[in-house]
VEXBA-881170 format. One record per residue (C-alpha): x, y, z. Coordinates in steps of 0.05 Angstrom, whole numbers. Layout:
REM residues N
R      xx      yy      zz
R       X       Y       Z
...
***
This chain:
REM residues 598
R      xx      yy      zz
R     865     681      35
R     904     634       2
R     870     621     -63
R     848     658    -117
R     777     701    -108
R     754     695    -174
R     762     611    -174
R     748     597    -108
R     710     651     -68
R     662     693    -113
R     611     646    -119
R     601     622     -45
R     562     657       7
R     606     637      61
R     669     681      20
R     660     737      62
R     657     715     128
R     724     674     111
R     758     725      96
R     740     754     162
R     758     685     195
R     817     671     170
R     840     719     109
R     898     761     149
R     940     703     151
R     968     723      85
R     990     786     116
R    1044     758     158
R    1051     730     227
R    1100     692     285
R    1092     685     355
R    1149     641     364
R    1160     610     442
R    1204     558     446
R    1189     498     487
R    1116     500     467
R    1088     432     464
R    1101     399     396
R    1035     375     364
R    1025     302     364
R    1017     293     291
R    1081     313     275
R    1124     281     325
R    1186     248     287
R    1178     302     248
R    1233     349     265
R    1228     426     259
R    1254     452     198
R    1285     532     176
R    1243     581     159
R    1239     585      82
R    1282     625      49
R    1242     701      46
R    1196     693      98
R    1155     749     101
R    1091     718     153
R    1063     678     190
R     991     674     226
R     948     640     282
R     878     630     292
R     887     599     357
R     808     571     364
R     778     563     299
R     718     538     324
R     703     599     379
R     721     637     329
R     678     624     279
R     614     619     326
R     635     689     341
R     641     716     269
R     571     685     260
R     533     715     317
R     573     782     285
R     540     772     231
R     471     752     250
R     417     744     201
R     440     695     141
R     501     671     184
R     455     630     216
R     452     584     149
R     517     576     152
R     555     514     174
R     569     510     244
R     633     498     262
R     697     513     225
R     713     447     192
R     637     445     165
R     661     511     126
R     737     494     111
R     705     425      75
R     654     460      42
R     699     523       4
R     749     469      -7
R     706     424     -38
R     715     365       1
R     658     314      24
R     620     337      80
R     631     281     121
R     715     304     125
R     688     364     171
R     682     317     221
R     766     310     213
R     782     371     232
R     800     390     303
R     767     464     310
R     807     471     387
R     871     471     351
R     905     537     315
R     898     540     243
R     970     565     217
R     988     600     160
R    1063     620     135
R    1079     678      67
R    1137     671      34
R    1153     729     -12
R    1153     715     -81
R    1197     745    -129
R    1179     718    -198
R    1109     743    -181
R    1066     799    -151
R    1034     755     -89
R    1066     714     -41
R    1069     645     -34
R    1018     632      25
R     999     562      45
R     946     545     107
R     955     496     155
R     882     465     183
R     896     413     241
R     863     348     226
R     847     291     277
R     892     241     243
R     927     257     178
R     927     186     145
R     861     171     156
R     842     240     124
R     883     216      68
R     846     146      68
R     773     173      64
R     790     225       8
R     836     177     -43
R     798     107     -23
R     722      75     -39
R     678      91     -87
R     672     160     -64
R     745     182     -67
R     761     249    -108
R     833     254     -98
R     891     208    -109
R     948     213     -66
R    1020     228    -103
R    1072     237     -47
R    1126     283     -49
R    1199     248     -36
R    1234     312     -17
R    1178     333      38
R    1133     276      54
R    1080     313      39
R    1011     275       9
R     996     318     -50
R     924     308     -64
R     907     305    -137
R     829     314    -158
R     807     252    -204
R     760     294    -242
R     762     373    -260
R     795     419    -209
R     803     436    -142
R     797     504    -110
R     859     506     -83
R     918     460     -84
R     912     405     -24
R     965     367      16
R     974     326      81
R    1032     330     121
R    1030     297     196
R     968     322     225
R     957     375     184
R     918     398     115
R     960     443      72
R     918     488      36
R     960     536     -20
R     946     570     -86
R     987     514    -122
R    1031     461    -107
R    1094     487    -114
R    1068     535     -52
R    1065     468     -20
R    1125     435     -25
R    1163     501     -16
R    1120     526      51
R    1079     467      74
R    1135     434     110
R    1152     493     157
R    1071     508     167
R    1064     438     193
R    1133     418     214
R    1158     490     261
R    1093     521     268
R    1062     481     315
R    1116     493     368
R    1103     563     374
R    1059     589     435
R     987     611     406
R     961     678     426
R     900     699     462
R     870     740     415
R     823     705     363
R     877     732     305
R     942     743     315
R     993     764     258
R    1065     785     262
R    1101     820     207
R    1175     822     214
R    1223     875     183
R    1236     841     114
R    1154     842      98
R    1154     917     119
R    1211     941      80
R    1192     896      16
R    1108     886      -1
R    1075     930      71
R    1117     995      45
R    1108     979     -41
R    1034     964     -27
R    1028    1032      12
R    1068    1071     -37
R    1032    1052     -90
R     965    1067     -55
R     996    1130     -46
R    1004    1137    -116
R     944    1137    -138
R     919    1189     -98
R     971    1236    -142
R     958    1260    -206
R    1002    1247    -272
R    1055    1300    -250
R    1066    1265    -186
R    1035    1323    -146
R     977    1302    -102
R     901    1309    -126
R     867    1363     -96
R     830    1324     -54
R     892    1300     -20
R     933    1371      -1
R     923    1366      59
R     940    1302      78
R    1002    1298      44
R    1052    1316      89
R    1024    1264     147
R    1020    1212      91
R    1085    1222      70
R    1108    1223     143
R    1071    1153     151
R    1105    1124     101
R    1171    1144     121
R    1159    1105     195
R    1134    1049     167
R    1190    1040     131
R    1234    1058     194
R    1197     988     234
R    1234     938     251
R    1169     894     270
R    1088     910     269
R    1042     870     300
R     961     858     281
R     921     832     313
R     834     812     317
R     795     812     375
R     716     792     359
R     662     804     424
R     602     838     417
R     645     888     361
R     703     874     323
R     765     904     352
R     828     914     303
R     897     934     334
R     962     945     295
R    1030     968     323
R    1098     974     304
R    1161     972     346
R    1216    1023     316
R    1282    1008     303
R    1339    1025     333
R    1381    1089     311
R    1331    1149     311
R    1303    1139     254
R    1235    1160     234
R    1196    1118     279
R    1230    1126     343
R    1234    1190     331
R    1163    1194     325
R    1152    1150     380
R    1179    1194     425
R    1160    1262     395
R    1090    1250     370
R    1038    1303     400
R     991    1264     433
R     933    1266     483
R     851    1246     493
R     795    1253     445
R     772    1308     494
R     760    1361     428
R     723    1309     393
R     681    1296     448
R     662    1371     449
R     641    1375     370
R     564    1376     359
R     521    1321     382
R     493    1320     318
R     562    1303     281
R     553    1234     236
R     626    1238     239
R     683    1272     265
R     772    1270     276
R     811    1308     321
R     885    1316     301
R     944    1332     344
R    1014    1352     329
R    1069    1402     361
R    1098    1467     331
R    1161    1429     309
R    1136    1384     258
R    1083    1435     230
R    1147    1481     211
R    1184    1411     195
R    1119    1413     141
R    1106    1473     111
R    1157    1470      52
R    1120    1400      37
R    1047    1435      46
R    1082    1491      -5
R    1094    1448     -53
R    1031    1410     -57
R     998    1467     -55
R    1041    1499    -107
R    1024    1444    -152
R     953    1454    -159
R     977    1516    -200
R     991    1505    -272
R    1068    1521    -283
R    1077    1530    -212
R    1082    1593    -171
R    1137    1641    -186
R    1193    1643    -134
R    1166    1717     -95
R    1099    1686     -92
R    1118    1622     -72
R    1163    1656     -12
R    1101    1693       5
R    1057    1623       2
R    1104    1592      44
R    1109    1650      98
R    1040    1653     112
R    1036    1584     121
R    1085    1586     179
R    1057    1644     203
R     990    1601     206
R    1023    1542     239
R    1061    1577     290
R     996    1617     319
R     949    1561     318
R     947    1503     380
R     971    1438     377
R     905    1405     358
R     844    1405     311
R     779    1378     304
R     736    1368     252
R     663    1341     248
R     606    1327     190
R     528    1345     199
R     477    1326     148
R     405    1344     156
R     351    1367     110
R     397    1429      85
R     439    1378      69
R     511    1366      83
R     557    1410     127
R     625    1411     157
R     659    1450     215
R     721    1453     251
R     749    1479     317
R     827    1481     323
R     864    1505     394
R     889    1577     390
R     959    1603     406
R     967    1674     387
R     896    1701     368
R     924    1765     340
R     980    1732     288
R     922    1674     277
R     877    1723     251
R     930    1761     210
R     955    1687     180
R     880    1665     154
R     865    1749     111
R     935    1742      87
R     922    1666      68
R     859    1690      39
R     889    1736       4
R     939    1690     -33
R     870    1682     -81
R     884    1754    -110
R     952    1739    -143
R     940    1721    -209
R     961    1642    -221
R     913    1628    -159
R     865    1667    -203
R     881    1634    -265
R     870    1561    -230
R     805    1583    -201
R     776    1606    -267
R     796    1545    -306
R     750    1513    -251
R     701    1551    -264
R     708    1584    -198
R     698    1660    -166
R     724    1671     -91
R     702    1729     -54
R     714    1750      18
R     682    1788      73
R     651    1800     142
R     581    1759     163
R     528    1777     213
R     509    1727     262
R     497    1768     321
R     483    1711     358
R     556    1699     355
R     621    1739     400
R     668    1758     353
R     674    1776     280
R     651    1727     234
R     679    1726     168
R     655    1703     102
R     693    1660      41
R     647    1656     -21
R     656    1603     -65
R     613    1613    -134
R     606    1566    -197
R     610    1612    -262
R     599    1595    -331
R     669    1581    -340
R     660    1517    -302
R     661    1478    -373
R     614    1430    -336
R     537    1399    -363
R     488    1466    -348
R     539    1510    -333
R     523    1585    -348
R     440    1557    -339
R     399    1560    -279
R     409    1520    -213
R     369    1459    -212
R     352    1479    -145
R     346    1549    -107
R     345    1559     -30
R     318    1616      16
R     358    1674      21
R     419    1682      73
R     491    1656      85
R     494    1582      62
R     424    1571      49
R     426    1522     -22
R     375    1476     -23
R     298    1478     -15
R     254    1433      26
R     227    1401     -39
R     298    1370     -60
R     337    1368       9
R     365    1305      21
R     318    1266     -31
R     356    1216     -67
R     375    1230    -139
R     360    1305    -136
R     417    1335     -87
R     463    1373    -134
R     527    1411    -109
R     506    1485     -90
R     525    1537    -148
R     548    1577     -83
R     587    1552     -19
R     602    1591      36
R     651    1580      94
R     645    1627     159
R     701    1633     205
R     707    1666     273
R     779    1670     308
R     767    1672     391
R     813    1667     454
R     777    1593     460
R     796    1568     390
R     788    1578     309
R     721    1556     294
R     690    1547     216
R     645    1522     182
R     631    1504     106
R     570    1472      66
R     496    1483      60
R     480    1506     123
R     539    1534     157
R     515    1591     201
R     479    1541     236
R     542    1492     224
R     584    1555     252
R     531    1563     317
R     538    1485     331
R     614    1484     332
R     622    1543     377
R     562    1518     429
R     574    1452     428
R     637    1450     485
R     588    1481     540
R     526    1447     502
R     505    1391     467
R     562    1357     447
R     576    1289     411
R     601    1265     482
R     542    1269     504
R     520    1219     463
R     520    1145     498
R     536    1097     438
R     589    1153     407
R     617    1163     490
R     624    1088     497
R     664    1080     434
R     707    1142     449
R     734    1134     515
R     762    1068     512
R     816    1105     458
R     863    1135     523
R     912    1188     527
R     956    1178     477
R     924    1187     410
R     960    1233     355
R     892    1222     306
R     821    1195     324
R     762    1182     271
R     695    1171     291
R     641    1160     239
R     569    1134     240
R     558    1097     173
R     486    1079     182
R     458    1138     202
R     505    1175     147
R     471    1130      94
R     403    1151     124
R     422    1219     123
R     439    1219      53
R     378    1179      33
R     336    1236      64
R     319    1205     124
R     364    1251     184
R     367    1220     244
R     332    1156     228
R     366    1099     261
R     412    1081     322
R     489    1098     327
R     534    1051     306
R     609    1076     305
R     671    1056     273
R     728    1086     307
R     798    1084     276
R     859    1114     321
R     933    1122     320
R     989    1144     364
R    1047    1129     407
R    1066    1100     472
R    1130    1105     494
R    1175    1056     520
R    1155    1036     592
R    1161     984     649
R    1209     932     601
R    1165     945     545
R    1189     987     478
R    1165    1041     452
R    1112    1032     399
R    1067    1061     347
R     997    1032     345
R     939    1039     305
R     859    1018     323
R     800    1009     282
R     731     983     327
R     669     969     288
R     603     956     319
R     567     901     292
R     511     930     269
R     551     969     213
R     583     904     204
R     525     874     189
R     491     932     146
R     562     926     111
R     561     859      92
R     482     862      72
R     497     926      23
R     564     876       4
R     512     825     -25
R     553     778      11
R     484     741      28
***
C-alpha cells in the first residue's frame, strides 16, 4: 500500500482486505504491450519516460470483480463492507461518499515504485480511474461541502488536492482521468505523471493481480529485503541459529538465484481459494539461476502423498547428488558453528566426511510430516535410499560425532545428555535404533534439576499423561525425547517427539496404507502442483490450532500449499523458476478472524 499503516490503515476494518486488494502494487509491476488503446482521459496527454529508478509497476485489471471476490473470500464481516471498489477507495481515503460513484471499477487500477534513495521505502503512487477527472476535481474543491482546494502543479498538470482542514490520509492528485494516490506529494509530482500518462497504454492481464519486477528491483530492495531476513535468522557471530542448520545451505542457494534474475513475475488469482504464483526468468550467462533452472532435481509430490493420513502438515524435498556434495562444506560450517571455538581441524575433517558419506548413500528426495494428537506433538520422515549399507554406516558414525568432546561440551552447556541404542518394535522389519535426548540439571533453565511437571506411561517416547495432553497452558517440553530410526531397501524412515514408535509405525505403513493422499481436501490441493517441484509444503492450520488446543481431529481440512521448482525452457518459452502458495478460504478466513481484522 501506498500510505503509511499507522496513519491511514490501523484503525479501519476494511485495512486488511485492502491490502489483499490492492497492497502488492508496491512490489513492482509492467505488462507493457504497445498499441494498447490509450485511455480516454488522458488523450493529449502524451506518454512520458519511465522515472528515473523504476523499480515497479502493478495492475488490478477489474477492481470491482475483484473486490466482490475478496469479499465472498472473506465471508462473514465482509459482508458490511462497501460494495464495490470505489465505495472502499472513498471511504480509506477519506473522501465524501458520494465521489464513489466517480470511480470507474471496470477499469485497471495502476500503481508504479520508484526506488528511493534518500530513504528506506519507495516512492509508490496509485492510480484509481475516475469517470471524468475535472468534475472529480469540481465536487471535492467546490460548494459548501468541499474539503480540498485545488493547487495545480505547472511542471506536471497535475491537480494537487490540498485538505482545508486537518489532514489527509494520503497525499491526493488528479491528472486526466485518473486519482493519484501517494504517501506525499513529492511522490506525486515525481511518479503520478507516468502512472496516469504511460500506464494506461499497457495491455492489462487476466489475472486479478498482476505485478512485474524487473532486474533493477531484484538486484537493489527484493535481494537487501531477503538478506536481511536472512539475517536475522543468524546469531551475533553471523553463524545461523540452531533452528536454521539445516536450511542454510538452500537459503543461501536462494539467495544467490535471486540475485542471478533478470525478471520475476507475481501474480494473484482469487476463485473459491486464493492462488499466489511467482517466477523468475534467469539471466543469461550460467549464472546461478539458469543453472538451476536446468539442473534443479525435480519431480511430483508422490512421497508426500504417501506420509500418514494423519499428518497436519508435511514437505517433500528433492535435490541430486551434485549439489548435496556442492553443500556439505556449507552444512560443515553451520554445523561447526554451533560449537563454541569451533571444531578443531581432525574433527572437523571427520564432520565433514561423514556428511558426504551421508549424502552420497541417501536418494534424491525427502519427506517430512507433523502428527499431533493427545500424546502430543510428533514428527517423522522418510527419505529415498541409495546405498543401504554406507547409509547405515553414515547415520552410527554421525551419531557418533556426539562422543568427541566440543560436541559434548555444547550439549552440556544446554543442559543436554545424548545416548544411543537399539529399540524393539517387533512390529517393525528391520533394526530400529534409538537417539535419547535427556534434560539434566545443567539445563540452567526455571525447575531444572526438580521433577517433571508431567510424567507419562512407561516405553519409548511416551511423555505426557492423559490428564495434561494437549490441554492448553499445561503442555511442557518432555524432560526426555526420543527419535527411532530404521534404515530399509524402501527408504530411511524416523521419527522424533512424544509418541514416536507410533510416529515410526505410521511413516513406514503409510505408502501401502493410509496415507495423506488419501485424504480428499489434502489430494485436491496436492495434485494440481505437477511434475516439476524441487520443494512442496502442505500444512493444515486449522486443524493444527485445534490440535494444539486439545481438540485432535476437530474440524475440516483446509490446506495452504506453498511450492517451488523449475521448468525449463520449452515451445518459445524460457526457462523459469516459479514459486506457489494456494490458501483455502477457510484458513483465510480463520486467519483474518484470529488477525482481529473485524
Amino acid at each position: 500500500m501506498i500510505v503509511h499503516p499507522t496513519s491511514f490503515l490501523r484503525h479501519r476494518a476494511a485495512a486488511a482486505l485492502l491490502a489483499a486488494f490492492v497492497g502488492l502494487s508496491a512490489g513492482a509491476l509492467g505488462c507493457k504491450s504497445p498499441g494498447a488503446p490509450a485511455d480516454a482521459g488522458v488523450a493529449g496527454l502524451s506518454p512520458v519516460p519511465a522515472p528515473a529508478g523504476l523499480v515497479a509497476e502493478a495492475f488490478l485489471p477489474t477492481p470491482d470483480a475483484t473486490w466482490a471476490k475478496v469479499r465472498a473470500l472473506v465471508g462473514g464481516s465482509a459482508a458490511l463492507l462497501p460494495g464495490s471498489a470505489g465505495a472502499l477507495a472513498a471511504s480509506l481515503l477519506g473522501l465524501p461518499i458520494a465521489v464513489a460513484s466517480e470511480i470507474d471499477g471496470s477499469v485497471p487500477v495502476l500503481g508504479a515504485a520508484v526506488e528511493a534513495p534518500d530513504r528506506p521505502r519507495p516512492r509508490v503512487v496509485i492510480g484509481i480511474h475516475v469517470k471524468d477527472g475535472g468534475r472529480l476535481v469540481d465536487q471535492l474543491t467546490r460548494g459548501e461541502g468541499a474539503r480540498f482546494r485545488a493547487a495545480p502543479d505547472a511542471a506536471t498538470s497535475i491537480a494537487l488536492l490540498e485538505p482545508l482542514q486537518g489532514t489527509s490520509p494520503a497525499a491526493l492528485g488528479v491528472l486526466g482521468n485518473y486519482l493519484l494516490v501517494a504517501e506525499s506529494a513529492g511522490d506525486l509530482t515525481t511518479v503520478g505523471p507516468y502512472v496516469a500518462r504511460t500506464m494506461p497504454q499497457a495491455q492489462a492481464p487476466k489475472e486479478d493481480l498482476a505485478v512485474e519486477i524487473p532486474r533493477p528491483a531484484i538486484e537493489g530492495p527484493v535481494l537487501r529485503a531477503a538478506r536481511s531476513a536472512w539475517d536475522q535468522a543468524r546469531g551475533p557471530d553471523g553463524a545461523p541459529r540452531p533452528t536454521a542448520v539445516p536450511l542454510a545451505p538452500a537459503i543461501e542457494g536462494a539467495l544467490a538465484m535471486l540475485g542471478d534474475l533478470e525478471r520475476a513475475r507475481v501474480t494473484l488469482v482469487l476463485d473459491e481459494n486464493a492462488h499466489l504464483r511467482v517466477s523468475g526468468t534467469p539471466k543469461a550467462g550460467g549464472g546461478p539461476a539458469s543453472k538451476a533452472s536446468t539442473d534443479l532435481a525435480v519431480g511430483d509430490v508422490k512421497p508426500l502423498l504417501e506420509l500418514p493420513a494423519d499428518a497436519l502438515a508435511g514437505i517433500v524435498v528433492r535435490d541430486r547428488a551434485a549439489s548435496r556434495a556442492e553443500n556439505v562444506p556449507k552444512l560443515v560450517d553451520a554445523l561447526a558453528g554451533l560449537v563454541e571455538g569451533g571444531l578443531p581441524p581432525a574433527e572437523r575433517e571427520r564432520l565433514g566426511a561423514v556428511i558426504r558419506a551421508a549424502s552420497d548413500a541417501r536418494g534424491d528426495w525427502f519427506a517430512g510430516g507433523l502428527r499431533f494428537n493427545e500424546a502430543g506433538p510428533t514428527a517423522f520422515v522418510r527419505a529415498a535410499v541409495g546405498d543401504r549399507a554406507k547409509l547405515e554406516t553414515a547415520v552410527q558414525d554421525l551419531l557418533g560425532m556426539a562422543e568427541i568432546q566440543p560436541v559434548k561440551a555444547a550439549l552440556q552447556r544446554e543442559g543436554l545428555r545424548m545416548s544411543t541404542g537399539k529399540a524393539e518394535l517387533p512390529q517393525l522389519e528391520g533394526e530400529v535404533r534409538r537417539v535419547r535426548f535427556e534434560q539434566t540439571a545443567a539445563a540452567g533453565q526455571p525447575g531444572a534439576g526438580q521433577p517433571p511437571a508431567r510424567k507419562g506411561p512407561a516405553g519409548p517416547g511416551a511423555s505426557a499423561d492423559k490428564r495434561g495432553a494437549g490441554a492448553p497452558g499445561v503442555s511442557q517440553p518432555p524432560p526426555t525425547i526420543e527419535l527411532l530410526y530404521i534404515v530399509r531397501d524402501d527408504g530411511l524412515f524416523a521419527s522424533v517427539g512424544n509418541d514416536p514408535s507410533a510416529g515410526l509405525r505410521s511413516v513406514v505403513a503409510a505408502p501401502q496404507g493410509e496415507r495423506l493422499g488419501g485424504v480428499p481436501a489434502m489430494n485436491a490441493a496436492l495434485a494440481p502442483l505437477g511434475s516439476d517441484i524441487a520443494f512442496a509444503m502442505v500444512v493444515d492450520p486449522l486443524r493444527l490450532v485445534a490440535s494444539r488446543l486439545g481438540q485432535p481431529g476437530a474440524g475440516d481440512p483446509a490446506p495452504v500449499v506453498i511450492a517451488a521448482g523449475a521448468a525449463p525452457a520449452a515451445a518459445g518459452a524460457p526457462a523459469a523458476l516459479w514459486a506457489r502458495a494456494d490458501i483455502a478460504a477457510a484458513a483465510i478466513r480463520e486467519l483474518i478472524r484470529l488477525g482481529g481484522a473485524f
